[in-house]
Structure formats: C-alpha cells, structure tokens
C-alpha positions as CSV (number, residue, x, y, z in Angstrom):
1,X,-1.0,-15.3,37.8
2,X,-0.1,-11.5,37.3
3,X,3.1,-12.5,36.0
4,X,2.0,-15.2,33.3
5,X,-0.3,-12.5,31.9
6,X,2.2,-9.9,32.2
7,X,4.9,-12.6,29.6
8,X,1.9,-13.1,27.4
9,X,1.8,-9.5,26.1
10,X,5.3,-9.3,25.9
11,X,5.1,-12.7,23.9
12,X,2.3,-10.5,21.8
13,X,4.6,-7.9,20.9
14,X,7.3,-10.2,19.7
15,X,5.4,-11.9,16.7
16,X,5.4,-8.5,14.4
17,X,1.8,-7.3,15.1
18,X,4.0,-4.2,16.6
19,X,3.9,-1.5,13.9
20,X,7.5,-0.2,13.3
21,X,8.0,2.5,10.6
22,X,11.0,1.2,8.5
23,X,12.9,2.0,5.3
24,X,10.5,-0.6,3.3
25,X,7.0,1.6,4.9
26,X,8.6,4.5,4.4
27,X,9.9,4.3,0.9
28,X,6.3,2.6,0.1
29,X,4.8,5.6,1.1
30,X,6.9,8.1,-0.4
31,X,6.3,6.4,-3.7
32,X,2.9,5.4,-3.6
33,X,2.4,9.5,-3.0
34,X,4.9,10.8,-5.8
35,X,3.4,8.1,-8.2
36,X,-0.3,9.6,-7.4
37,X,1.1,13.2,-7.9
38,X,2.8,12.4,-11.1
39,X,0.1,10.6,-12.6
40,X,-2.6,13.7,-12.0
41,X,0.1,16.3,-13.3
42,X,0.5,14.7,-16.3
43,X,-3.2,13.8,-16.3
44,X,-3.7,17.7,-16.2
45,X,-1.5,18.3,-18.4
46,X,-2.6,15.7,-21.4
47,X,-6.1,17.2,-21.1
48,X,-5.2,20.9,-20.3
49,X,-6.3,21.0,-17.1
50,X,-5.6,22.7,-13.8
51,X,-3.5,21.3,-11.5
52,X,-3.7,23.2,-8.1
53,X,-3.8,22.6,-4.3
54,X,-7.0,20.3,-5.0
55,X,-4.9,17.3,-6.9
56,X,-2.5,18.0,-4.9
57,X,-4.3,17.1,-2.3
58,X,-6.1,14.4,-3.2
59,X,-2.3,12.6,-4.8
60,X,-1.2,12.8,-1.3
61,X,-4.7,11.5,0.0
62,X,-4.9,8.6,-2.1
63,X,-1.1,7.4,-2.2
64,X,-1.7,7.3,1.8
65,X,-4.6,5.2,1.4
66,X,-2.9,2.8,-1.1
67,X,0.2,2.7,1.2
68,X,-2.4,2.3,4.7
69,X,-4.2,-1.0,2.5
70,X,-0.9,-2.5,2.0
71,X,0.1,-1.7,5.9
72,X,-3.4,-3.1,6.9
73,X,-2.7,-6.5,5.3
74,X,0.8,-6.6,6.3
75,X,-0.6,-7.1,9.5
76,X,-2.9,-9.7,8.3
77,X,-0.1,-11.5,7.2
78,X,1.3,-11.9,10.7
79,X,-1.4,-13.9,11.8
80,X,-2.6,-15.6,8.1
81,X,-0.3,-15.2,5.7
82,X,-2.8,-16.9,2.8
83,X,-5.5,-14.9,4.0
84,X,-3.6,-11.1,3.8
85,X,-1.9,-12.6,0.5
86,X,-5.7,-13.2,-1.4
87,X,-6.3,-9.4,0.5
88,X,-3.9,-8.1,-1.1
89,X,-4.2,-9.4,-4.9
90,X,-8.0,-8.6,-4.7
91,X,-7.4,-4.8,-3.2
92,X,-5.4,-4.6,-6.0
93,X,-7.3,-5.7,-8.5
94,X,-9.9,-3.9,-7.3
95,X,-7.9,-0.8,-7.4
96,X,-7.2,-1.2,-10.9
97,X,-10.5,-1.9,-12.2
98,X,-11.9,1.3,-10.4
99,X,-8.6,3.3,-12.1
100,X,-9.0,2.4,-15.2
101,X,-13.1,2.1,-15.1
102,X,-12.6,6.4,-14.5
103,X,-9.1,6.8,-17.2
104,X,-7.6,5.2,-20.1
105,X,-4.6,5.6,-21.7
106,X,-0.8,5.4,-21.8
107,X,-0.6,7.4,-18.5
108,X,-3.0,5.6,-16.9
109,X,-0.8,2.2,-17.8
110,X,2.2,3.2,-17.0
111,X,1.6,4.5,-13.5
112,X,-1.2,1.6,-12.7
113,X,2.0,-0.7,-14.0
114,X,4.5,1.0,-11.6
115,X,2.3,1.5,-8.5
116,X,1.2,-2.4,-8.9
117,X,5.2,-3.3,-9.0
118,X,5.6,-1.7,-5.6
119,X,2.5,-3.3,-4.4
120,X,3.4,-6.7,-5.2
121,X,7.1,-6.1,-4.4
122,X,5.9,-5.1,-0.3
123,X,3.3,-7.8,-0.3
124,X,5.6,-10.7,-1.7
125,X,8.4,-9.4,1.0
126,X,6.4,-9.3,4.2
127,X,4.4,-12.9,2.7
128,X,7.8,-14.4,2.5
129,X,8.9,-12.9,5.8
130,X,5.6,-14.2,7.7
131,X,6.3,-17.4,6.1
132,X,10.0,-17.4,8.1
133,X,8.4,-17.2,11.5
C-alpha cells in the first residue's frame, strides 16, 4: 500500500504540473518587464513627466504579474486545456480594457499590441503542448 501511493506522486510529477523555469518562462518574463518599463518611459516622456525609482518599480511589478497570469494558466492547461485557453483570452482582454480604459494613444497601441503577441504566442504553445499529452 505504501508503495502504490509512493508511484502515484511520482506519476503526479510526470504530467507537467512540476514548475520548471525554462527559456520560454524566462524570456516571457524578461519581456513582459522590459515592455512595462518601455511603455512608462515613453509614457513619461510624451507627457513630461518624471520617471524615477516609482515607475520603475511598478514596470517591474506589473510585467511579473502579467508573466505569473500567464504561468498560472499554464498550469491550468495541464489539467483543462479549454478551460486555461478561455482563462487566458479573457485575462487578456480584461487587461486591455483596464489599459486602455486609464491611456490612449499610439504608445499605448503599440505596446498593448506587442505585450498581447507574446501573450498569445506562450498560451497558443503550452495549449498545443497540453494537447500532445
């Protein structure tokens, strides 16, 4: 009996509910921050604005939280892949609503374009690589 439940977590850890921090989570990240960080220096700049350890701050905040979302349902996927794929169009929807409910503009478009690319791109690749298992 000890045994059986001893293969059914290593069973567990086999299906890719393991977190493992690769190139595609990594780069994700990275971007998702420098994207954030772009977007409020030339925010700043546009409407002659500071742009001190406070933006900075909050780039690198909220490109973490972006990138954490898209972890989040990457894990949803795993089990449902449906279910984390509707997650993840609606998060980001709902992400660009509330961005361009608060700024408008050709800024604003181009990063909102560029940050929903890399979105789609790592939910599209980890939907079609739930689908292969």
């Amino acid at each position: 009996m000890a045994q059986q439940k001893q293969d059914e977590f290593e069973d567990e850890d086999e299906d890719g509910s393991k977190f493992k921090l690769d190139f595609i989570n990594v780069l994700t990240v990275l971007s998702l921050i420098i994207i954030s960080e772009l977007f409020l220096y030339f925010l700043s700049v546009k409407t002659d604005s500071s742009f001190g350890l406070k933006e900075i701050v909050f780039g690198i905040f909220s490109g973490i939280v972006m990138s954490l979302f898209l972890i989040w349902v990457r894990f949803i996927m795993a089990s449902n892949k449906y279910l984390g794929g509707i997650i993840s169009l609606v998060g980001m929807i709902s992400i660009v609503y509330a961005l361009t409910r608060k700024y408008q503009g050709t800024y604003t478009t181009i990063f909102m374009s560029i940050a929903i690319v890399i979105g789609l791109f790592y939910s599209i690749f980890y939907f079609v690589k739930a689908g292969k298992k």
